[in-house]
C-alpha positions in Angstrom: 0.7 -5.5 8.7 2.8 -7.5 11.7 1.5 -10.7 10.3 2.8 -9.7 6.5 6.0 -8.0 8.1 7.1 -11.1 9.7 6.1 -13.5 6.9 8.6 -11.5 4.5 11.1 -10.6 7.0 11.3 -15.0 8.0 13.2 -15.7 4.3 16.0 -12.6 5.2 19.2 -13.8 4.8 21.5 -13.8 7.8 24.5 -12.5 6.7 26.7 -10.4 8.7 26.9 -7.6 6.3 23.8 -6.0 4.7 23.6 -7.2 0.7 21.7 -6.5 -2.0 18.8 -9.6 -1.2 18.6 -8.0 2.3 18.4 -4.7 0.9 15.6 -6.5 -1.8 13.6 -7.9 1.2 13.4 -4.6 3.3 12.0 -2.8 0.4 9.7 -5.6 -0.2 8.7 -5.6 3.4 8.1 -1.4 3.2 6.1 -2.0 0.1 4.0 -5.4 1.0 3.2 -4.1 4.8 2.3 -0.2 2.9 -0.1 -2.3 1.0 -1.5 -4.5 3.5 -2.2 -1.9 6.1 -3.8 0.7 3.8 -5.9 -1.9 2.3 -7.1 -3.3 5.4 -7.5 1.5 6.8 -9.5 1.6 3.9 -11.7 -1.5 4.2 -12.1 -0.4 7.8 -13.1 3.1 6.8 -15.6 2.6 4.0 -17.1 -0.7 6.6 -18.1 2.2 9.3 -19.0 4.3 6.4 -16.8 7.1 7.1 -17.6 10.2 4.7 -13.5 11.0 3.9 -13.0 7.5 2.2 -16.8 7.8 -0.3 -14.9 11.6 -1.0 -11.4 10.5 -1.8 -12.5 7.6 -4.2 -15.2 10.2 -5.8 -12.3 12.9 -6.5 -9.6 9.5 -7.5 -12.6 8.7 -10.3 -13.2 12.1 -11.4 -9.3 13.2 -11.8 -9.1 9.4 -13.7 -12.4 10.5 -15.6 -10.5 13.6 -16.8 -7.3 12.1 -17.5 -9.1 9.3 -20.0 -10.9 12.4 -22.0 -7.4 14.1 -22.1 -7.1 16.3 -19.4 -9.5 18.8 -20.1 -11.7 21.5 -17.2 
């Protein structure tokens, strides 16, 4: 997350006051090091197979199961 963090933050404009762009690029940063860092939990999670992860993604394919067939118990 440091590594994508820095890499986003190095094209910030230096401007005195805080502009839209900077504005732009700290959301960018939030979202892109969000991404990075729960990708990489994940990966680390489901690689020492821990139980939580193999339950979450069960219950995220079921609830997407349902909501293709139309939402029906």
């Amino acid at each position: 997350m440091l590594g994508v963090y820095v890499w986003v933050l190095s094209s910030q404009l230096s401007a005195p006051t805080i502009g839209w762009q900077a504005r732009a690029v700290l959301l960018l940063t939030v979202v892109a090091s969000s991404a990075v860092g729960t990708s990489v939990f994940l990966a680390a999670a489901w690689a020492m197979r821990v139980r939580e992860v193999s339950d979450v993604l069960s219950l995220m394919r079921r609830a997407s199961g349902r909501l293709r067939r139309g939402g029906s118990s």
